[in-house]
C-alpha positions as CSV (number, residue, x, y, z in Angstrom):
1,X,5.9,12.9,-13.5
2,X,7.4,9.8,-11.9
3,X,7.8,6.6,-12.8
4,X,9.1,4.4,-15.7
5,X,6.7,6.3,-18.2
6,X,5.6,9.3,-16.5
7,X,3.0,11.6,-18.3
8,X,2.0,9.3,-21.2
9,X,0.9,6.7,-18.9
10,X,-0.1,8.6,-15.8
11,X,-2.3,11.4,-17.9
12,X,-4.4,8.7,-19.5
13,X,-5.0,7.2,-16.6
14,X,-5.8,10.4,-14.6
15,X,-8.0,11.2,-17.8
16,X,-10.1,7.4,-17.5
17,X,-10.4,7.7,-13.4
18,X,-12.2,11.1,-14.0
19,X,-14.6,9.8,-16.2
20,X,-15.3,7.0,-14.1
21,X,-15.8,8.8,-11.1
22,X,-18.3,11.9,-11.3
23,X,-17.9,12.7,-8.5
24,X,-14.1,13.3,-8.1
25,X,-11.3,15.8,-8.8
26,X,-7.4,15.6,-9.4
27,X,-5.1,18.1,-8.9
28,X,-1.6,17.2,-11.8
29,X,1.2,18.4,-10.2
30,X,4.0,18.3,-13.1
31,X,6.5,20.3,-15.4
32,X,4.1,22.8,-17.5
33,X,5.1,21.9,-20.5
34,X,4.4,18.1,-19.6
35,X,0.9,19.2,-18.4
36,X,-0.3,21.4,-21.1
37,X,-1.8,19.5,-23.6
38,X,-4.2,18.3,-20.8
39,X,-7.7,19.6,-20.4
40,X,-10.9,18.2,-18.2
41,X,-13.4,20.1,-16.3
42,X,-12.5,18.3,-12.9
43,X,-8.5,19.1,-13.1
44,X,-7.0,21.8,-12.6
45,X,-3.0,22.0,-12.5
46,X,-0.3,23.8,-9.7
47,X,3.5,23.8,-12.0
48,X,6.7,22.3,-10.6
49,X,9.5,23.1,-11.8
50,X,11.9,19.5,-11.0
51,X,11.4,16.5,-10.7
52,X,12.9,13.5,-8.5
53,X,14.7,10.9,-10.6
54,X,14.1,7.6,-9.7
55,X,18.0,7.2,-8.8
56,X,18.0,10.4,-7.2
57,X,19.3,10.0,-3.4
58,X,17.2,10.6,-0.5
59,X,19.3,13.8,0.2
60,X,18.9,15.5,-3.4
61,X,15.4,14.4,-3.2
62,X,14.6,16.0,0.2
63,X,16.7,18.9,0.7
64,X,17.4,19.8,-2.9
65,X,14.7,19.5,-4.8
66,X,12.5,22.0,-2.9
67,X,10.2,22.4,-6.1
68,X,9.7,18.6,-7.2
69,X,6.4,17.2,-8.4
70,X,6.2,15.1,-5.6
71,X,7.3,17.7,-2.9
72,X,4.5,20.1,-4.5
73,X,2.0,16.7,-4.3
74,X,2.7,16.1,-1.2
75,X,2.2,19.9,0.2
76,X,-1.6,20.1,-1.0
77,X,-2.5,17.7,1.0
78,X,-0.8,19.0,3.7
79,X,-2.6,22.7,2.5
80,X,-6.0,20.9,3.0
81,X,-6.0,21.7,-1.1
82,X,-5.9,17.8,-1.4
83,X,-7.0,14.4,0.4
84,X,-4.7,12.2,-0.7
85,X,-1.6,12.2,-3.0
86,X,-0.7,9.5,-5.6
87,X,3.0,9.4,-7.1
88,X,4.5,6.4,-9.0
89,X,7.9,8.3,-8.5
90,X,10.9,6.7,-6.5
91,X,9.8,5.2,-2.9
92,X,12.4,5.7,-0.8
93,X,12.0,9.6,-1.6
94,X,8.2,9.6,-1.7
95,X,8.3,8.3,1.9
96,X,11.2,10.7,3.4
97,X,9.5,13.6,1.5
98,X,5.6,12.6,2.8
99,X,7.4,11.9,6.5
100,X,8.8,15.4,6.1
101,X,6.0,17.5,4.9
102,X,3.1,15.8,6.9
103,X,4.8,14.1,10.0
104,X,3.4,10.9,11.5
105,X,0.1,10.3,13.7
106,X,0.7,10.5,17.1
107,X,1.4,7.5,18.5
108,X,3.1,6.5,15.1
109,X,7.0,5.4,15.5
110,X,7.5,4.8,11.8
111,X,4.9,5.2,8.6
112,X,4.4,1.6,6.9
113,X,3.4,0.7,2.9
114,X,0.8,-1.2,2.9
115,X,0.2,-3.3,-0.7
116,X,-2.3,-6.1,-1.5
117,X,-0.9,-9.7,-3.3
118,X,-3.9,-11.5,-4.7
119,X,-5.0,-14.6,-2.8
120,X,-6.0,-18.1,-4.0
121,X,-10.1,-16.7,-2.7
122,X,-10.2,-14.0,-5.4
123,X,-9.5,-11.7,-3.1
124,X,-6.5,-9.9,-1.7
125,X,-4.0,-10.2,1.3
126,X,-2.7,-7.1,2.9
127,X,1.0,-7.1,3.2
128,X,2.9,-4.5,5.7
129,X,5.6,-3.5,5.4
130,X,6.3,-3.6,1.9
131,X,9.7,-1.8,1.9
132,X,9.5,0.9,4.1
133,X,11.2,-0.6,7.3
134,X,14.0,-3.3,7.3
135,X,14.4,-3.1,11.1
136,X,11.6,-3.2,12.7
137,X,10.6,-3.6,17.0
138,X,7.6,-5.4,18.1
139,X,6.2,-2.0,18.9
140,X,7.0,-0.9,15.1
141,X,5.1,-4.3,13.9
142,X,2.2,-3.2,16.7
143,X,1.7,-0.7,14.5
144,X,1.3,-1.9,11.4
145,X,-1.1,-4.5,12.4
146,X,-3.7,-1.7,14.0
147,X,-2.5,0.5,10.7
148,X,-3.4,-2.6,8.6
149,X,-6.7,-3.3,10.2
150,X,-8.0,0.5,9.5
151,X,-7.1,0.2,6.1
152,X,-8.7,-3.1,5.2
153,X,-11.8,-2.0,7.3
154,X,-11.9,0.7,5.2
155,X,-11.2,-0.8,1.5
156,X,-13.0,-4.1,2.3
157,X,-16.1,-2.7,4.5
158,X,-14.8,-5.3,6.7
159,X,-14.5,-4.0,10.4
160,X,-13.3,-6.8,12.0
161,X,-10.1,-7.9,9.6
162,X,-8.2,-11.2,10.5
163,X,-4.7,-10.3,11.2
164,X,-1.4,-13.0,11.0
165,X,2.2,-12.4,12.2
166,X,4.6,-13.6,9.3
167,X,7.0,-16.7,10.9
168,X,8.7,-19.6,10.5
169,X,6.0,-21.7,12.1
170,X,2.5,-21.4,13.5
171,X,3.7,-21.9,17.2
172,X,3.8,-19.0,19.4
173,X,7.3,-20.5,20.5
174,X,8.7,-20.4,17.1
175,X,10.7,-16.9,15.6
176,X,13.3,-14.4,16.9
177,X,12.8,-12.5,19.8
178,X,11.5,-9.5,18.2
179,X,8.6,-11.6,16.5
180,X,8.3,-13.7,19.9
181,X,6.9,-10.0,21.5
182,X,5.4,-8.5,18.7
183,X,3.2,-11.7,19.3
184,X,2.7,-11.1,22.8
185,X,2.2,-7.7,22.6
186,X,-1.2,-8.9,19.2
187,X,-2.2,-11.5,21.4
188,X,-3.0,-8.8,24.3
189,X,-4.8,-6.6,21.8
190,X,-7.0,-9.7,21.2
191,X,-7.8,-9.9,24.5
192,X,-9.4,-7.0,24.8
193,X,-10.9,-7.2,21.0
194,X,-8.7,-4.6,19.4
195,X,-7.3,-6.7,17.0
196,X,-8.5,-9.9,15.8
197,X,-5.3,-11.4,15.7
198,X,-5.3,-15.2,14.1
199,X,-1.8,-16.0,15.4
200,X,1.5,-17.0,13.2
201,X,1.3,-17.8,9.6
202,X,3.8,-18.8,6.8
203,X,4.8,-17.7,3.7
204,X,2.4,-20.0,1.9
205,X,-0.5,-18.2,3.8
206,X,0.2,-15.0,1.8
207,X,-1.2,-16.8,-1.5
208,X,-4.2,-18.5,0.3
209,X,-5.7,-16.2,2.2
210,X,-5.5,-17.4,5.5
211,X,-5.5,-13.7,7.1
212,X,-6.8,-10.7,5.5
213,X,-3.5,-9.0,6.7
214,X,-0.2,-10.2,7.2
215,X,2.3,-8.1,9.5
216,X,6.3,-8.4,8.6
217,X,9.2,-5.9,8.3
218,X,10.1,-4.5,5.0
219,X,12.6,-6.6,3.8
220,X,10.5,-9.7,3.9
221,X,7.1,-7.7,2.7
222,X,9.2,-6.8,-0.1
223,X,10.7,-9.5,-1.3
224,X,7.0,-11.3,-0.9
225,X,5.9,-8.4,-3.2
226,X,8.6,-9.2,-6.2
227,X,7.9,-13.1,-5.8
228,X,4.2,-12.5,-6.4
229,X,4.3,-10.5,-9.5
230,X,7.3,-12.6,-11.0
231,X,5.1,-15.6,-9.5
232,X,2.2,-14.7,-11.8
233,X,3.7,-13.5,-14.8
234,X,5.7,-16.8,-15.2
235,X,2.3,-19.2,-14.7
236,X,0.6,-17.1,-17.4
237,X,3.5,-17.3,-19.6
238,X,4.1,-20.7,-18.7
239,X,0.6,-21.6,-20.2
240,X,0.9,-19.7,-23.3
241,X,4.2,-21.2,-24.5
242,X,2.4,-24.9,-23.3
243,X,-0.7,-24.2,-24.9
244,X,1.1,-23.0,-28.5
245,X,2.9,-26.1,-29.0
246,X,0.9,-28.1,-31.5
247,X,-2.3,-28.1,-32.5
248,X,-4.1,-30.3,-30.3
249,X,-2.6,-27.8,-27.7
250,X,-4.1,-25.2,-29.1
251,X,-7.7,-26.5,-29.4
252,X,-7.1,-27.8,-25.6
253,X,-6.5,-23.8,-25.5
254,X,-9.4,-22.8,-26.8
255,X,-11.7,-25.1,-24.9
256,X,-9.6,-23.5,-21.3
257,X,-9.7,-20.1,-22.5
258,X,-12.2,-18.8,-20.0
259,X,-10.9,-20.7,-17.5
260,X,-7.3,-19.3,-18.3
261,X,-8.7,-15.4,-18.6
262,X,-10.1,-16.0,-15.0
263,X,-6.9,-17.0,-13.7
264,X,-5.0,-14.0,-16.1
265,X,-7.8,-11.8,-14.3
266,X,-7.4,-13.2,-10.2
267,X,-3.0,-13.0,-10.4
268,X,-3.5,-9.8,-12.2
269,X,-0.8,-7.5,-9.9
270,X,-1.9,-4.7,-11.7
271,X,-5.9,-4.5,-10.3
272,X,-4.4,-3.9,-6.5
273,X,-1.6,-1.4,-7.8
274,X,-1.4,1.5,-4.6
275,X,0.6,0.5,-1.3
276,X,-0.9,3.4,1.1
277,X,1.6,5.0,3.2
278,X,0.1,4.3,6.7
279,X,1.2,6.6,10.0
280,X,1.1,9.7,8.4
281,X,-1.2,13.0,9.1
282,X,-2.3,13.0,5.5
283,X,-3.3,10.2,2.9
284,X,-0.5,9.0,0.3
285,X,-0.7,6.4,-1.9
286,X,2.5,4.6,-3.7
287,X,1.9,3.1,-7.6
288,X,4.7,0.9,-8.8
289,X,6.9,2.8,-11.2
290,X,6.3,-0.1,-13.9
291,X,2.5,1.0,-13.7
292,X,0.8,0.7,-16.7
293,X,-2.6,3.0,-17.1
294,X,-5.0,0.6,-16.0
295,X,-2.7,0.0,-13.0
296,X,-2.4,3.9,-12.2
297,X,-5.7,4.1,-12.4
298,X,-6.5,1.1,-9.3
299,X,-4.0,3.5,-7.4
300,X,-6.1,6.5,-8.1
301,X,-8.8,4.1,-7.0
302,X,-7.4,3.1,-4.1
303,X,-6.3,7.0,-2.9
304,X,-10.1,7.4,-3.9
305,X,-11.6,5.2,-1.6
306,X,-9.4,5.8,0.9
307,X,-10.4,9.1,1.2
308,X,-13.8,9.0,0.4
309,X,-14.0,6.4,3.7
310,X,-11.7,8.5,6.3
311,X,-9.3,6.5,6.6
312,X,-7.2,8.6,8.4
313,X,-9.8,9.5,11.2
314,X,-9.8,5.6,11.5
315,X,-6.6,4.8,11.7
316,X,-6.8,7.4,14.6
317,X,-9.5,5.8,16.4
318,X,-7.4,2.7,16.6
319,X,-4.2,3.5,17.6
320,X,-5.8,5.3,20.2
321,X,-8.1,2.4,21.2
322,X,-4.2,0.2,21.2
323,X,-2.7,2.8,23.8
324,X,-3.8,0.7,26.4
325,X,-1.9,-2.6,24.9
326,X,1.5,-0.2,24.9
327,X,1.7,1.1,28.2
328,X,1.0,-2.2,29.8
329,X,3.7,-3.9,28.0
330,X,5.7,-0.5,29.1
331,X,6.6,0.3,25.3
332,X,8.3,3.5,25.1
333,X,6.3,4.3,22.1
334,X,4.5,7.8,22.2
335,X,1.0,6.3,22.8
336,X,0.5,7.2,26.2
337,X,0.3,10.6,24.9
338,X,-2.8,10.2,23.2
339,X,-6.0,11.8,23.9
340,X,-9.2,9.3,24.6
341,X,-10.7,7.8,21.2
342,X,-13.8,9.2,20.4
């Protein structure tokens, strides 16, 4: 039900993921008279009777709207009825409601979004946070670098996933104090090989793939986010309007034109649509609320492959494997709580 279109863009897409993959199911959690017109042998529906604006405050969200779409989403996972949940609804509630319903992982502080930018290797960078944090301590950023590192593990089939520390400057010495010790705390991990942690990078690094993830607070991941889909958008309209001037242009066009579709195809935002809501006991997965149906379908994808690979066993593995890095830096985070990884 959420987003900027709701049901005639997310229903397609739900429709085109399920014929793509045999072997999955969805469950559409929605208004019943939104829902009714829809029919395939691997859905089956569960009503709600409201639904969570996307201006709707956390409080209305979360305490009165008991019987939303995304409250009802959220609670089959949390049933065991559902591995993941995917909802292109309003964030700020999506997160408070999934923090509420599932809680976090032990050992978790804060859950984290984690999104992907494309990258100038055809690939993509994983960014976290994304929005969910603003103020974040170096044990918070801890833990969205060993978060980070399950996901891309797990999405990638890389196990060992380069990790950089968003800064002002490659030097160690460079940054506030909280980035100054989230550093020292990485660097430890990659001591011991729990993280392979590449050091500092800049902004620029985002775009050329320097680390497969890069750790920051929400603010900046954010605002990195909104630069990289305005950032695209502008160099592909930029090329249009240069390429539809005259008609010399236009042949010059015609003679690019695969060259410009792979470049259209690489920046497309839309192909790594689905921040994953890391920290949580129970998969979730975040679609921009501008999603399109081919982009709501890559966060189906996403939630798909996420599940599909455990990623929530993994992520447990790892923060247990981090304990160690915690309680020697004496971080009062609940780690040394955890039972040995296994």
């Amino acid at each position: 039900m959420g987003g900027d279109h709701g049901p005639r863009i997310t229903l397609p897409a739900c429709r085109q993921f399920l014929d793509q993959h045999a072997d999955a199911s969805l469950i559409l959690v929605g208004l019943p008279e939104s829902l009714q017109n829809f029919s395939h042998p691997r859905a089956s529906k569960v009503s709600a009777m409201e639904v969570v604006g996307m201006d709707d405050p956390l409080e209305v969200a979360l305490r009165r709207k008991k019987d939303s779409s995304m409250r009802v989403a959220v609670e089959q996972v949390k049933e065991g009825a559902a591995q993941a949940a995917v909802s292109a609804g309003n964030t700020a509630a999506l997160m408070a409601i999934s923090r509420y319903v599932l809680k976090t992982l032990d050992g978790i502080d804060r859950p984290a979004i984690a999104g992907q930018i494309p990258n100038a290797l055809g690939r993509a960078t994983t960014v976290l946070d994304m929005g969910a944090n603003v103020d974040c301590t170096e044990a918070h950023l801890f833990q969205f670098a060993v978060m980070g590192s399950a996901l891309v593990s797990v999405l990638s089939g890389n196990d060992n996933p380069s990790v950089g520390l968003l800064n002002i400057g490659e030097e160690a010495i460079k940054g506030n104090e909280i980035i100054k010790k989230t550093g020292e705390l990485l660097r430890s991990a990659a001591k011991t090989g729990e993280l392979n942690f590449l050091g500092n990078v800049e902004g620029n690094d985002i775009f050329k793939g320097t680390a497969d993830i890069v750790v920051c607070d929400g603010f900046v991941g954010n605002v990195a986010l909104k630069t990289s889909e305005g950032l695209a958008s502008m160099i592909v309209d930029f090329l249009k309007m240069e390429f539809s001037r005259n008609i010399f242009t236009k042949i010059a066009a015609i003679i690019a034109y695969p060259v410009i579709s792979a470049l259209k195809k690489r920046m497309d935002h839309r192909r790594y649509n689905g921040g994953a809501l890391l920290g949580l006991r129970g998969l979730v997965f975040k679609s921009h609320g501008s999603a399109d149906e081919m982009a709501f379908e890559y966060a189906l994808k996403r939630a798909y492959d996420a599940a599909r690979n455990n990623l929530l066993d993994r992520v447990r593995v790892r923060i247990a494997h981090a304990a160690p890095v915690f309680m020697a830096a004496g971080s009062p985070s609940q780690l040394d709580t955890l039972p040995p990884a296994h």
